[in-house]
C-alpha positions in Angstrom: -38.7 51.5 88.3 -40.2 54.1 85.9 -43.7 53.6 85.4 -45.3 56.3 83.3 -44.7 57.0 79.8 -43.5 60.6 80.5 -40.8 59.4 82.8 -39.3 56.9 80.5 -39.2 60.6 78.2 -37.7 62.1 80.3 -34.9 59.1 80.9 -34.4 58.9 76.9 -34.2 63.2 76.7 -31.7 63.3 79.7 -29.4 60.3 78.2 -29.2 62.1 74.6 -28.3 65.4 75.9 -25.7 64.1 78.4 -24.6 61.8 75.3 -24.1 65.1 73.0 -22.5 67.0 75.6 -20.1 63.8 76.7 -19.1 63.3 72.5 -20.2 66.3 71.1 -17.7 66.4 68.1 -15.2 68.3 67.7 -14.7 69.6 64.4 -18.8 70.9 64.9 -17.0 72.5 67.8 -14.6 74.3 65.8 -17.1 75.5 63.1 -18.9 77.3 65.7 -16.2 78.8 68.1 -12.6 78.6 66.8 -11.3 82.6 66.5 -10.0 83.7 63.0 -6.1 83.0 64.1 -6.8 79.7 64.7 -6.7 76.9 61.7 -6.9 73.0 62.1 -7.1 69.9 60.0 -7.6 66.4 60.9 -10.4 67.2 63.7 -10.7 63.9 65.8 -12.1 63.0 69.3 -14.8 65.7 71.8 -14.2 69.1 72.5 -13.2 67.2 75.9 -10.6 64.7 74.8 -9.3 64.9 71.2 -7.3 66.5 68.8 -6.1 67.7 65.3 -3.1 66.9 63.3 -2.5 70.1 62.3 -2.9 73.4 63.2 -2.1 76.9 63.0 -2.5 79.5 65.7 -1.3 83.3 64.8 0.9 82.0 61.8 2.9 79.2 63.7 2.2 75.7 62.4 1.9 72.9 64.9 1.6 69.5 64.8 0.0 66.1 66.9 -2.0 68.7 68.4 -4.3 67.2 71.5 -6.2 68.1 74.5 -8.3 67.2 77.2 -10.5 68.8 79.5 -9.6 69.7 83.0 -12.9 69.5 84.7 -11.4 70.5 88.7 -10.5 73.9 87.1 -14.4 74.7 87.0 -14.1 75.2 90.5 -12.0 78.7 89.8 -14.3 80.3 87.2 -12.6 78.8 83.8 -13.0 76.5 81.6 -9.8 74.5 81.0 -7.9 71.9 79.2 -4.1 70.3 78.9 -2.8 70.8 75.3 0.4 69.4 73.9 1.6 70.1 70.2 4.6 69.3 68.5 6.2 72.0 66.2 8.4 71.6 63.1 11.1 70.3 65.6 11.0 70.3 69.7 7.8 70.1 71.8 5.0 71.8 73.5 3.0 71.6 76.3 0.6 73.0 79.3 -2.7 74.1 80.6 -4.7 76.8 78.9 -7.5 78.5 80.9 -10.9 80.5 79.4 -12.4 82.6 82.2 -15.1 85.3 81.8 -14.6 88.3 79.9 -11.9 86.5 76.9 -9.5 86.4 80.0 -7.1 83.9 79.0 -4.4 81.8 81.6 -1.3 79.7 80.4 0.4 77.2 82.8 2.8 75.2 83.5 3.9 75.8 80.2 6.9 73.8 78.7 8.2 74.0 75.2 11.1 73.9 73.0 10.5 75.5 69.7 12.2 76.3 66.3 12.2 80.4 66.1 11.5 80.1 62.1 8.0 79.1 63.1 7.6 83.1 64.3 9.2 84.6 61.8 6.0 85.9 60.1 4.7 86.6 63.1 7.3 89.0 63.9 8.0 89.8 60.5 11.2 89.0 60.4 12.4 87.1 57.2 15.3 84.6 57.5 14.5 84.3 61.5 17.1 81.3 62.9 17.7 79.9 66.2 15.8 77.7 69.0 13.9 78.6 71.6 13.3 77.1 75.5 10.2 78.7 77.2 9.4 77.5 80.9 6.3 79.4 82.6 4.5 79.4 85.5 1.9 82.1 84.4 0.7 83.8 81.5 -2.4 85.6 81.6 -4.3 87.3 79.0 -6.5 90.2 78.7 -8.2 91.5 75.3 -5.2 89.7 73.9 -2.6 91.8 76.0 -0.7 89.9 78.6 -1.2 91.3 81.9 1.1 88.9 84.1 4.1 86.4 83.0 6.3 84.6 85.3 9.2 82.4 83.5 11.6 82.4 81.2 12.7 82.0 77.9 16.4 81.2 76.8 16.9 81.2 73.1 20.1 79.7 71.5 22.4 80.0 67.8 19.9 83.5 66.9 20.3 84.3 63.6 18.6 87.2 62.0 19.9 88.5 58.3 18.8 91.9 58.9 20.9 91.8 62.0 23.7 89.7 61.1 24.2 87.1 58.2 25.9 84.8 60.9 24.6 83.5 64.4 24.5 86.1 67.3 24.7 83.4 69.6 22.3 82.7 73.1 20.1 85.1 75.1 17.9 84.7 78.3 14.8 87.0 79.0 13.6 86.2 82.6 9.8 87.7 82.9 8.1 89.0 86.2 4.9 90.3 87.1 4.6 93.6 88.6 2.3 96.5 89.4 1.3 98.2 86.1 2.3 95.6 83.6 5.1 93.0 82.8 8.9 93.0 83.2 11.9 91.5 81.9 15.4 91.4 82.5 17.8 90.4 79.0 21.2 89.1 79.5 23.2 87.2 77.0 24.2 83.5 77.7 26.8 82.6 75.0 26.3 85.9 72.5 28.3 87.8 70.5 27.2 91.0 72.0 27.3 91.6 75.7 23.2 93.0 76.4 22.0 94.0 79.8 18.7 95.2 79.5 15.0 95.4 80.6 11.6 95.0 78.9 8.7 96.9 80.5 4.9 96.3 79.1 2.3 98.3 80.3 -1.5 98.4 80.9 -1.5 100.9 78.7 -0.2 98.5 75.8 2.7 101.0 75.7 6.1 99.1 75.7 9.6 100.1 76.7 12.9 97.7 75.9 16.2 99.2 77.2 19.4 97.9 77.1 23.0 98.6 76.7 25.4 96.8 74.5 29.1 95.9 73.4 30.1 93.8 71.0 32.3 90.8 72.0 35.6 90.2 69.6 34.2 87.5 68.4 30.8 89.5 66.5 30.8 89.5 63.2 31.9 92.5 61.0 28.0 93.0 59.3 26.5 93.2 63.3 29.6 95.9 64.0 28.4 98.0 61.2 24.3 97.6 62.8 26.1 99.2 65.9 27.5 102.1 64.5 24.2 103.4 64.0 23.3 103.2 68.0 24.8 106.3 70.4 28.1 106.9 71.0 29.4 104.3 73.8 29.8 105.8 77.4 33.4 104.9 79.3 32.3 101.3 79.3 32.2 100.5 75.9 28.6 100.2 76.2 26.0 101.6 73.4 22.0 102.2 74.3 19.5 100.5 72.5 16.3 101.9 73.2 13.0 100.8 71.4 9.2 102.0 72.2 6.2 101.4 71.0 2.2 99.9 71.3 1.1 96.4 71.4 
């Protein structure tokens, strides 16, 4: 029993600041910590189980977004939570991890998305086509991702400055390595044959590689794009070779 006047203070002090932490709002939350990329409406629910139903992270607008906090992951250093979204069409899913230093980790990621939601993003105007993304890891550093094992297989890729038609499926299967990320591109069901490879550095330099051949089925408009590409060796092959900084 608490007998002095002090104690039952301390009681009533200890109850309302485990009460705040327990249900402290969420949308007070995002007013003090949400980064600039990141927009929501609808702010329901703790920054420990809630949600928003909208959002926009980077330029892609999600839906039905939730979360809820993973408190066994404060055993490894971060501070961590299982999000699902839904997009314009398809789904989205996994386990996003805050660790010291703005290091960010992605798990167990899961999603099927429309590509239009990226087409700001990458600037590409008139971007078509699905994507599936599966992911054991992706980790983040200053933004730059420093490791990324899974895949992503995207299907009926249409791009009007490429072609005015679908360009058909394409898998990129990613792999951690020393000095950056790698990737291997193949096509699936395309209208151009691609073997190639996708290096990203430390540096935030980036290399993509690959060598091409039209299929008799491509369209006329994504023959023309190719004449601008090297000569083809004996194979029928072309190089495509694109560099740049992240």
């Amino acid at each position: 029993m608490i007998r002095s006047a002090r104690g039952l203070l301390l009681v009533a002090v200890v109850t309302l600041v485990i009460g705040l932490v327990v249900l402290f709002p969420a949308r007070i939350a995002y007013r003090w910590i949400a980064p600039a990329p990141i927009a929501m409406t609808g702010l329901h629910g703790s920054v420990w189980s809630g949600g928003a139903t909208a959002a926009t992270v980077s330029g892609a607008y999600l839906q039905d977004l939730s979360w809820r906090f993973r408190p066994l992951r404060l055993f490894t250093g971060k501070v961590a939570y299982r999000v699902e979204a839904t997009p314009v069409s398809g789904f989205m899913e996994g386990n996003i991890g805050f660790g010291i230093g703005g290091r960010v980790s992605i798990s167990d990621l899961v999603a099927s998305l429309p590509l239009q939601m990226f087409a700001s993003s990458f600037n590409i105007r008139g971007l078509q086509g699905s994507a599936s993304l599966q992911f054991e890891i992706i980790k983040l550093e200053d933004s730059l991702p420093v490791a990324a094992n899974g895949t992503v297989e995207v299907s009926n890729l249409a791009a009007p400055a490429i072609s005015r038609e679908s360009i058909g499926g394409y898998r990129a299967e990613f792999f951690t390595q020393d000095g950056g990320i790698a990737a291997s591109v193949e096509d699936t069901d395309g209208r151009v044959d691609i073997a190639g490879s996708l290096q990203v550095n430390e540096d935030r330099s980036y290399q993509f590689i690959a060598q091409l051949a039209a299929k008799p089925d491509a369209p006329a408009d994504l023959r023309r794009q190719l004449q601008y590409l090297p000569p083809a060796n004996d194979r029928g092959q072309q190089e495509l070779r694109i560099e740049g900084s992240l």
